[in-house]
C-alpha positions, 0 to 999 in steps of 0.5 A: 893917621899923621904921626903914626907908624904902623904896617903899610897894609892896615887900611886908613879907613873911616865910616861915613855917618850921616845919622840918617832917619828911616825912610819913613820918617822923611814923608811928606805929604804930597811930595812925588818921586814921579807923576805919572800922566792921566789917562788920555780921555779916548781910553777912560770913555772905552775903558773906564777910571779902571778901578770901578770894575774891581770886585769890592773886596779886592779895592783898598779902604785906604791907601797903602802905608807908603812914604810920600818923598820926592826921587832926589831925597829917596836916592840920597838916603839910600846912597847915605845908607850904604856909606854906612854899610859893610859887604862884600862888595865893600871890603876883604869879605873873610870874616863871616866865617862859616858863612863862605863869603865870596863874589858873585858874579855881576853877570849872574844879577844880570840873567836873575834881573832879566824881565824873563825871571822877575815877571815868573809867577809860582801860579803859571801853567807848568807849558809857560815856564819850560826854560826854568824847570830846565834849569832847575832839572839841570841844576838838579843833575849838576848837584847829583854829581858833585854830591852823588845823590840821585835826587835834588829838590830846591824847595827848603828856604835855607840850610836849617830848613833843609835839616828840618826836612832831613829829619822829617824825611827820617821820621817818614822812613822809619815809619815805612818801616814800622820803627819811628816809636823804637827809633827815637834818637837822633846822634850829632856832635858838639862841633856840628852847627846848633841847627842840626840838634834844634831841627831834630828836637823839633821833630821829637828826636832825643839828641845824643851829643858826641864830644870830641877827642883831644884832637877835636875829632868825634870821638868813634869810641863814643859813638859805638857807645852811642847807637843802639836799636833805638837811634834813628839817625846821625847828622853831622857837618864835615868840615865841622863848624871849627873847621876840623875834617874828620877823614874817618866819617866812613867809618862813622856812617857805617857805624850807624848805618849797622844799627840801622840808622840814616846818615844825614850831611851837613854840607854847609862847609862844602866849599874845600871839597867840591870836586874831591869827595862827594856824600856817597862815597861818605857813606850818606844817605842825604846831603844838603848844600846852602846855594848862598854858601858854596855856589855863590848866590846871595846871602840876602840877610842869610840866603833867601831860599837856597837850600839845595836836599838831596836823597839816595834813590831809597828816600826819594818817596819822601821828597817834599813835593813836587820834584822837577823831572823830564818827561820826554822833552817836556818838564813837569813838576811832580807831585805823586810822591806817596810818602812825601813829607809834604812842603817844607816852604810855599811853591818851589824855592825862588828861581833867580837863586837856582838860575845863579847857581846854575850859571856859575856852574857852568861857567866854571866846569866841572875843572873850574869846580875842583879849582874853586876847591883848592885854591881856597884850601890853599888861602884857609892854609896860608890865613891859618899859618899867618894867624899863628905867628900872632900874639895872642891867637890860637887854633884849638885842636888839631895843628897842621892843614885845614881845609876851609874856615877856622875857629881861631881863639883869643884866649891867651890875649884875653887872659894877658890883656882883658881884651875880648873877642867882641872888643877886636870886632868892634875894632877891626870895623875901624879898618873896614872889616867885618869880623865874627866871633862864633855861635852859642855855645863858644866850645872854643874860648874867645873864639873868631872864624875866619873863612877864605873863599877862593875868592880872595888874592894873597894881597887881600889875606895879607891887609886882613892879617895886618889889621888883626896884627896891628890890634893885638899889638894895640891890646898889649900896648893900649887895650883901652882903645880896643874895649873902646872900639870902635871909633871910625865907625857909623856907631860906636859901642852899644853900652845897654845890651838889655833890650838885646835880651827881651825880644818884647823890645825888639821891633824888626819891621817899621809896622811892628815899630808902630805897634810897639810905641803905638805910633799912628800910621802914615796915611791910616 
């Protein structure tokens, strides 16, 4: 950047490119990462050739669809991949708000890689694997007390699994109760993620969306409007998904529960608040937590397997089964819930997350847990604050403390300089951050969410802030180069949206490529 002045923080940064082909267009017949050694003759005369003994219908009638490359090539286009990659572990992760990216202890990768947890197998005696329902049994007691529910199951894949299950647990219980064809309507708001109202229509419901006041909070008015002999529930997050915490959602959870309604907690947005309010004291009667969000596992591509549902004593019975307990000084999973909704995912959630969860638990204590809370309060408040003194953003709604991410807007930018939102994304790549506007629908214009975890040093905050500076300064002086962005990155500007449009054209996996361009097989 010879030649041009700009705020020391903003990071002289470019992506590598190395126009790498997938995998499996490096094969090459006969090419072998390792050889393994034959079997030495004294073992094949006592044993056989060791496949001949395979029932017919287990044996291949071919070989797998596997790429034939040597080891140094499989190791240079994975490290050449990851050039072109952006992560936590890459960069000033706070741009995936809503998502509470923080870090991850490398001590956890440790105990979740152990030959102990990769070699568990869902189908093993419950006397063979004691130490892990233990830990899933004290995961369980840990997620009581932060949330003061009194039962937890593991078992939902992800956070809108969870709300599937939640509004499948309402169903279950008001037809216990004789009233699931009275009892039709479920009522969220317009700021709760999409999930809640897209799981709820799933099973049946009505959707009544409460829309805000003109602070952004739901409008209490309208929700006594709103519940009636025919509302079956009432599901919301708090901190909603702009990040506004109504302190008022007692109020709100009495409301419904007068009518005769269930209370259901999105908890996605619980990381402010772990250690200083808790689901009951709200008034819930369930609450689910993302293990991949707040207790620091991976997201994997969106968190594999880390819904954590908890119930009041009343909704046990309706619990996925089975459910974890202590028996004496044995552990068991119990599947004699009578009025189970019955499995939301195959077996038992994946145990290497709840064994990372469970570990950064009681590494922090429950004072380590409260602090979590407040120091990423304290970084949302000073990103919030820091924010606002640029020109061109906003925050929408109420002005003063927040506690967790914000849905911040570039509307006055926009309107000063034609630059969009998904224009600063693509720029801010160019300084090797990783930036999100919002989900459909954006009720907040040229939106961006930010979320600082505790994770994050005010250094960290202050290179974000300078590069976020430095483009809206580029916008008003150069917003050619912003719409242009990026232009440090592994891929410029996608031009033809369209097949981002047709899922007809999408082609996720490598056989589904195949399939679509009628492509032979490798080895078919």
């Amino acid at each position: 950047m010879k030649g041009i002045i700009r705020d020391q923080k903003v990071r002289n940064f470019h992506q590598a490119k190395w126009d790498e082909p997938i995998i499996f267009d490096l094969h090459q017949e006969g090419e072998r990462g390792i050889i393994p050694p034959s079997t030495e003759e004294e073992v094949t005369n006592a044993v056989g050739d060791g496949t001949s003994v395979l029932p017919e219908a287990l044996r291949r009638k071919k070989k797998p669809n596997l790429p034939e490359i040597s080891q140094n090539r499989v190791l240079r286009h994975y490290l050449r991949l990851s050039q072109e990659t952006l992560g936590a572990a890459f960069n000033v992760e706070i741009g995936q708000g809503t998502c509470t990216m923080k870090y991850s202890p490398v001590i956890n990768e440790v105990f979740a890689s152990s030959s102990k947890m990769v070699d568990l197998h869902p189908k093993q005696d419950e006397a063979t694997v004691q130490g892990m329902l233990e830990v899933i049994h004290n995961l369980d007691l840990y997620m009581r007390e932060i949330s003061g529910m009194d039962y937890f199951s593991f078992q939902p894949g992800s956070g809108t699994q969870s709300l599937f299950a939640m509004a499948s647990i309402v169903r279950a219980y008001h037809e216990a109760n004789g009233e699931a064809e009275q009892r039709d309507e479920i009522i969220t708001t317009i700021f709760s993620h999409p999930s809640q109202a897209a799981t709820a229509a799933v099973k049946g419901y009505k959707i009544i969306t409460l829309y805000p006041d003109e602070d952004g909070f739901p409008d209490i008015e309208k929700l006594k409007a709103a519940v009636s002999e025919r509302t079956a529930g009432f599901v919301v997050a708090n901190p909603e998904d702009t990040g506004i915490y109504n302190s008022k959602i007692k109020e709100f959870t009495r409301i419904v529960h007068e009518a005769g309604g269930i209370c259901y907690y999105d908890q996605a947005n619980a990381n402010g608040l772990l250690g200083i309010t808790r689901a009951k004291e709200a008034g819930f009667d369930m609450c689910f937590f993302n293990l991949h969000k707040t207790f620091s596992t991976p997201h994997a591509s969106g968190g594999p397997a880390a819904g954590a549902l908890g119930v009041t004593e009343q909704l046990k019975p309706f619990l996925p089964a089975p459910i974890v307990e202590k028996d004496k000084e044995n552990y068991k999973l119990n599947y004699d819930l009578v009025q189970s909704i019955g499995k939301v995912r195959s077996h038992y959630g994946v145990p290497q997350n709840i064994l990372r969860a469970y570990a950064w638990i009681r590494a922090l204590g429950a004072t380590g847990l409260k602090q979590v809370a407040e120091t990423a309060v304290l970084n949302n408040n000073y990103l919030y604050h820091q924010i606002l003194k640029i020109k061109g953003a906003s925050a929408p709604y109420i002005k003063g403390k927040r506690l967790e991410q914000v849905r911040y807007s570039w509307q006055e930018l926009y309107e000063d300089t034609g630059v969009t939102t998904e224009d600063i994304s693509r720029r801010m790549a160019d300084f090797g951050h990783q930036y999100w506007t919002s989900h459909h629908p954006f009720v907040v214009p040229q939106p961006f969410t930010l979320e600082p975890t505790e994770s994050y040093s005010k250094a960290d905050l202050d290179e974000y802030i300078a590069s976020l500076n430095h483009i809206a300064n580029e916008a008003y002086t150069n917003p050619e180069k912003v719409k242009n962005a990026p232009h440090n990155s592994s891929i410029h500007a996608v031009v033809d949206q369209e097949p981002f449009e047709y899922p007809e054209k999408w082609a996720i996996t490598w056989r589904a490529y195949l399939k679509k361009t009628k492509t032979s097989v490798v080895n078919s």
